[in-house]
N, C-alpha and C positions, 0 to 999 in steps of 0.2 A: 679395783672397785669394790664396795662395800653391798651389805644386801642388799640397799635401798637404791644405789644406784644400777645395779644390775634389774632391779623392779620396773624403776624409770624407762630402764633401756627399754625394757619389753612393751610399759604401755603406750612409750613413743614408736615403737616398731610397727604395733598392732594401728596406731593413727597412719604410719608412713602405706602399712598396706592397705587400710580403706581408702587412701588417698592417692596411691597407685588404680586401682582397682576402677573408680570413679573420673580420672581422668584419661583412661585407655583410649578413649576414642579420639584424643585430642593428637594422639604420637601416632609416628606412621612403623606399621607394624612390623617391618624388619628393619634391622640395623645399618647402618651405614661404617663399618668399622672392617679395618684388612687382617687377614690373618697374625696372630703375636700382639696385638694393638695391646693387651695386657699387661703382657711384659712390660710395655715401655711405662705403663703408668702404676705397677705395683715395685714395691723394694726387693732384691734379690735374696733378703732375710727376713723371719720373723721380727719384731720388735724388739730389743732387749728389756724394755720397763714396758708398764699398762699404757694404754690408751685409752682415752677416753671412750664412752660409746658415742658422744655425739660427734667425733672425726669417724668412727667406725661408720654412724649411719648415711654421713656428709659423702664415705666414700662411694657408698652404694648408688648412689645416687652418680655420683660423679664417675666412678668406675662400671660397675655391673650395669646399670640399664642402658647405658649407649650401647651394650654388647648382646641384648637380649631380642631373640624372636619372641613377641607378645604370643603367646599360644592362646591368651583367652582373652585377646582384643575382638572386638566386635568386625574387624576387617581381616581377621583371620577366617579365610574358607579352603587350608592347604589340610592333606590329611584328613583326621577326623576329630571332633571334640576332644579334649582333656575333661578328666574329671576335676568340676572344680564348682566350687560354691563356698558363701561365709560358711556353711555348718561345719563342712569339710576342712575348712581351714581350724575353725576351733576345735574342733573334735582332733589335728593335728596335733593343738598347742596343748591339750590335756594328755593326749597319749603320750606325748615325747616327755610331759613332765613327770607321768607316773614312772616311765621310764622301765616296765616289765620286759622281760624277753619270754616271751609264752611259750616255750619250746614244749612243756608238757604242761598237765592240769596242775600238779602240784606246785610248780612253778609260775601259775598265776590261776588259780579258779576263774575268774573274773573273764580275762581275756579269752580263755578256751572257750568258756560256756555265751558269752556274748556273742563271739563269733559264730558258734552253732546255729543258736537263733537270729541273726543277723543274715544268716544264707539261708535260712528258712524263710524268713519274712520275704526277701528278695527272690526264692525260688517261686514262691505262692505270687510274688507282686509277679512275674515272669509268666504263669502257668505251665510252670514245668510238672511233668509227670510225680506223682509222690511218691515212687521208687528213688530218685534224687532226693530227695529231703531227709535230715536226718529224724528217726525216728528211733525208740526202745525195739519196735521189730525185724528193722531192714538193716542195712548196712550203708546206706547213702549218706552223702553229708556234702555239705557244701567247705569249700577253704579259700582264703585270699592270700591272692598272690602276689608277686612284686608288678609282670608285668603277663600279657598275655604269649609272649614267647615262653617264660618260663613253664608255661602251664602246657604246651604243644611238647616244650622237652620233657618233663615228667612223665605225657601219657608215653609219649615213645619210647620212654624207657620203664614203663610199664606194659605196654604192649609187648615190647621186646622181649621181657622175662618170661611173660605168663605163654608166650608164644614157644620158646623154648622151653620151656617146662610144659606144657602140653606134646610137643615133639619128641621131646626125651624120654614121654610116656610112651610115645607109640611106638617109639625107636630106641630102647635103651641101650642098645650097641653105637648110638653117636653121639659122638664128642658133645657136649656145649658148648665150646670154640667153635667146632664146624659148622652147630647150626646159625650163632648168628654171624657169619659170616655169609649164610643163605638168604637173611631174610629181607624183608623189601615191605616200604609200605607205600602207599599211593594219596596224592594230594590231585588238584586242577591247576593247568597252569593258570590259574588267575590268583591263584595263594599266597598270604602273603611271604615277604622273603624270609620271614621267622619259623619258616615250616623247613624250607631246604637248612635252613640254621642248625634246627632242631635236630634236624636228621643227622648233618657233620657231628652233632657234639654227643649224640645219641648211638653212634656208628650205626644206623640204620640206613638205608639209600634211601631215597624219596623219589618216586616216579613220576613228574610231572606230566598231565595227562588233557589232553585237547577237550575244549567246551563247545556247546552248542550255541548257537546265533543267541543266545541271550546269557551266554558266559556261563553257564551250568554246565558241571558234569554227570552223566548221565549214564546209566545202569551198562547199555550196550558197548563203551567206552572201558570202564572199571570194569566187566568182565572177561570182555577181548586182552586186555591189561596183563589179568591175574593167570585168565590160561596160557599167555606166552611164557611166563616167567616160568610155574608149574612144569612144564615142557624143558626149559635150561634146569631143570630142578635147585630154585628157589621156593621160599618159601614168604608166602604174602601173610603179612602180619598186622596191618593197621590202613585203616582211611581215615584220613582229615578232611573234613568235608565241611563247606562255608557255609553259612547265612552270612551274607552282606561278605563281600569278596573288599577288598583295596581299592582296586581299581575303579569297579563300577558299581560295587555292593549288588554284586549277582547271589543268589539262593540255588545251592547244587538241590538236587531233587532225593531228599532223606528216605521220598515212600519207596524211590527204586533203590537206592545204595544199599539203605537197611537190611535187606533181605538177604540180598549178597554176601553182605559182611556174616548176617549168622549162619551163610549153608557154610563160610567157608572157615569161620570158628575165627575171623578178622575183628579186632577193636576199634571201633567206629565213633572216634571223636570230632566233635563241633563246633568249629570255630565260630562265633558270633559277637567276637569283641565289642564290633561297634553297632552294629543294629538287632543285637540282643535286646539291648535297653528297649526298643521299640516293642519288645513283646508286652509291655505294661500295660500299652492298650488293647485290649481284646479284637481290637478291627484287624491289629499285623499277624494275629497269631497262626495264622493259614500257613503263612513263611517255613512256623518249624511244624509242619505238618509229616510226622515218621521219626518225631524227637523217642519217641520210646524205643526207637532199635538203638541209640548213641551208647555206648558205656561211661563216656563223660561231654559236660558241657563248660561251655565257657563265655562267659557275656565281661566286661570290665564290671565290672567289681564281684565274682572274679569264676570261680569251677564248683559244678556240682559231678560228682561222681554215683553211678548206681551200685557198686561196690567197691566200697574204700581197703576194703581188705586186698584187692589188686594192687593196690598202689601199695600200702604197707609193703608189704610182704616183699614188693621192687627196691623201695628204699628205705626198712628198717634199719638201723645199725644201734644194739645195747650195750652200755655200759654201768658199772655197776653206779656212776655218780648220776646216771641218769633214771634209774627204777625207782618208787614208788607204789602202795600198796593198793592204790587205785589205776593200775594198769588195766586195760581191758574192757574196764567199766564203760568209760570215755575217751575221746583220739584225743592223743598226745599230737598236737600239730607239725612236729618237727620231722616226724614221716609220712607228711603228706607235700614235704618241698624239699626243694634242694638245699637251700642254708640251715644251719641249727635251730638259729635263734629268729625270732617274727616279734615283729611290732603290735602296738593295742590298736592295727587298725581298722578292728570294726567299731570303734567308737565316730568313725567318720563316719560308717554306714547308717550305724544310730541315732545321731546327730540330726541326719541328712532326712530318714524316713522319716523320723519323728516330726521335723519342722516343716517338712515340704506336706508330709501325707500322700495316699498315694493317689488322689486328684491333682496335686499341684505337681509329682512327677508326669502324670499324663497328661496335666495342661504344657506342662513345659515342652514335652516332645513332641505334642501336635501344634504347637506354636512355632517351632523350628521347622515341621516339614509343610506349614502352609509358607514359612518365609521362602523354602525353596522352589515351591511350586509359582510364587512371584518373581521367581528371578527365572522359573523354565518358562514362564509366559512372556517377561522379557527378551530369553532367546528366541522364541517363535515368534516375535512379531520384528524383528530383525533378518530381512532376507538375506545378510551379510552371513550369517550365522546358521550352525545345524545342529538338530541333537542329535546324540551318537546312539544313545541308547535310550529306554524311557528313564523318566527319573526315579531312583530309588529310595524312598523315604528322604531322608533328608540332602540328596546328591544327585546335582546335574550333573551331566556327561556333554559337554558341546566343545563347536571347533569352530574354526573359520573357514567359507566352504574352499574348496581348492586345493592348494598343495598343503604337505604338511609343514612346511617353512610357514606358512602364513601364521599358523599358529603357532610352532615354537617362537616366532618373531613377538610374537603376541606374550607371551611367555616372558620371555627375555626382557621385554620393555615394563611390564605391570611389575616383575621381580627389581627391575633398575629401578623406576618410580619409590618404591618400596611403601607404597598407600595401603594396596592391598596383596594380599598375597595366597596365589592359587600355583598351584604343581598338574604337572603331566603326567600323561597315562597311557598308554594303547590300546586300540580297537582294533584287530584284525590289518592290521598297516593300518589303519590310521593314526595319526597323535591327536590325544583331544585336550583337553583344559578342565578339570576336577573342579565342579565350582561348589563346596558343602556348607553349612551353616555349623558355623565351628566355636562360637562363643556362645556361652547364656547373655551375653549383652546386647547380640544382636538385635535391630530392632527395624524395622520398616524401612526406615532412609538409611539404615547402613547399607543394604539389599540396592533401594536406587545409588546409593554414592559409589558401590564396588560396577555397576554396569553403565553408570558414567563415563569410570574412568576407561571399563574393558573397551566400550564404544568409541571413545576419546582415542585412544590406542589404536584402535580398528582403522580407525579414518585414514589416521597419517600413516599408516602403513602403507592401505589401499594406495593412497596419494603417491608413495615413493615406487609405486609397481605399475601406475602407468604408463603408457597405453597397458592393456589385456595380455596379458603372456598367452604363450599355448600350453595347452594340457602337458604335463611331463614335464616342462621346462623345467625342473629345479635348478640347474647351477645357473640360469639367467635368473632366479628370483633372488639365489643366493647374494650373484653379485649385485643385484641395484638395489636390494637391501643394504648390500656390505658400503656401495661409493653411497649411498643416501645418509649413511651414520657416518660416513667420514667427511660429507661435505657439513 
């Protein structure tokens, strides 16, 4: 293909995704396709000559989207939102064109210093403390990451270092092998599984630690914790500690943690992936109430650190094809993550504040947690149904009352359907049903059509379970479940 048709390609690409985008609500949001289904419909070789792009985009169509969970369909409520919007997507099509790898300033001014401001603007849109903010007097900065895993491995193994290097101080007669093979850091068990991740790839342990009835962990808990381990002599090194949990988007309590973490010289990071965002409006900010004991934060898009020279100092490594006579001055981003090289993707962030502004980000997120507070009134006016916990910003917690077959049944049928698509979670033994508001497209009647169908569901369930079981019965639910799908 020539440049002009390589041009076409793109501006019929960019038609194929407004037009993807705009018929979402129309496809049902998980796929229908069996493991390998691929295979059989791509060639077992590259092409030997070109191909057109218009067979390339016919296949897209024809291949990729029968294979795709819609993550920013309007009937998506699994998990928690994707980032995603037009700006963001063009602000894509610019970065990948410029095509920088900003590993350091001199290697892209542009990218480094946009990204600076870019997590300043987003720290101040947040009300984060301005010890996070990059500033000529502090050492805070904000950086973007690939994913919020990445950002849980970094601090751990910054934790890890400055932990062992404050130990080595106290104790110069031990090893640094021996010490971290002492040390330990402490998460909730409501955390996500990116945190035990982090800790395997970090050689750190992770102590998963019991929450109180509204899924917080709590000061009396992480200090019982730290003095058992102190006692095997281990050495406590790091808390991860939630705003908005996976499961239920529980808030561990920062004003008790905080304190703990500095009698005991502990690094106290903050996972708030996904209900970070909601700090935009000044009503959630109560949430990160004890954010100024944290040493790093993190919301998607993406970490603010209160001293970035922690993390350098973890993962600097120089060479000489990599210096420059503006060292110092400004962060080199490439030691503040685990790849070398990083994309221009705060041009998305730029994009996105600039067109949205930041009323039209906080119209967006109180337009999603009233869509969910119509789908918890839904649940409440349904004596079939229970909530498990209160709803948290944007995320119902319910179940079907009963056993917990009733609702994996529940589960299993809305996932076969493939309309809409909600995942499970636990409460204390119970299984519930995660029902969140997970697209920008969502809109009033996606909200009645997703509790339609969960109702719809509900009925013929009940139907195949009468007469009344007894309490505990599960393998008799199990089975006239199992002959009611066979008959």
């Amino acid at each position: 293909m020539d440049t002009k048709d390589f041009i076409d390609f793109g501006k019929a690409t960019i038609d194929f995704v407004a037009n993807y985008v705009e018929t979402l609500r129309e496809k049902n949001v998980l796929p229908d396709v069996e493991p390998r289904y691929l295979f059989n419909l791509l060639p077992e070789k590259a092409p030997q000559k070109p191909e057109s792009w218009q067979e390339v985009l016919k296949d897209v169509e024809r291949c990729i989207l029968p294979g795709m969970t819609h993550w920013i369909s309007p009937h998506f409520h699994a998990f928690y939102p994707t980032a995603n919007s037009y700006p963001a997507i063009v602000g894509d099509i610019l970065g990948n064109s410029l095509s920088c790898m900003g590993l350091s300033w001199i290697a892209s001014p542009a990218c480094t210093e946009l990204e600076m401001i870019m997590m300043n603007w987003l720290g101040k849109l947040l009300g984060l403390p301005k010890q996070f903010l990059s500033s000529n007097e502090g050492f805070g900065g904000g950086v973007i990451q690939g994913s919020a895993s990445e950002i849980t491995l970094i601090c751990l193994i910054a934790a890890r270092e400055q932990t062992t290097l404050s130990t080595k101080q106290l104790h110069p007669e031990l090893d640094e092998a021996i010490i971290k093979t002492k040390l330990v850091a402490y998460a909730s068990d409501q955390s996500n599984s990116s945190v035990e991740r982090g800790g395997l790839l970090a050689s750190v342990p992770i102590r998963l630690l019991p929450t109180d009835d509204k899924c917080a962990l709590r000061s009396e808990t992480l200090l019982k914790a730290i003095k058992e381990d102190l006692k095997k002599g281990l050495i406590p090194c790091c808390v991860i500690a939630n705003l908005g949990t996976t499961g239920t988007c529980a808030f561990d309590n920062l004003v008790e943690l905080g304190p703990i973490c500095e009698e005991y010289n502990m690094w106290l990071h903050i996972d708030a992936a996904y209900a970070g965002a909601a700090f935009a409006c000044p009503e959630y900010r109560h949430f990160m109430s004890g954010i100024e004991y944290a040493d790093s934060f993190n919301v998607n898009a993406h970490k603010w650190l209160k001293d970035s020279r922690k993390l350098v100092e973890a993962c600097s490594v120089d060479r000489i094809y990599l210096k420059h006579d503006k060292q110092g001055v400004i962060p080199d981003y490439r030691n503040w993550q685990i790849p070398l090289g990083r994309r221009f993707r705060s041009l998305k962030v730029w994009f996105v504040l600039r067109t949205y502004g930041v009323e039209g980000i906080q119209q967006h997120i109180r337009h999603d947690i009233q869509l969910a507070e119509m789908f918890e009134n839904y649940v409440k006016s349904d004596s079939r149904f229970e909530l498990v916990t209160e709803r948290s910003l944007s995320l119902v917690c319910f179940r079907m009352k009963g056993d917990n077959q009733l609702t994996q049944e529940l589960i299993n049928r809305l996932t076969a359907r493939r309309k809409i698509y909600i995942i499970a979670a636990t409460y204390r033994e119970k299984l519930i049903a995660r029902f969140v508001i997970g697209s920008r497209l969502c809109r009033e009647e996606d909200v009645t059509f997703a509790w339609d169908e969960i109702t719809s569901q509900a009925t013929e369930i009940l139907r195949s379970v009468t007469p009344p079981l007894e309490e505990g019965s599960e393998e008799s639910l199990k089975t006239r479940l199992w002959q009611n799908q066979k008959v």
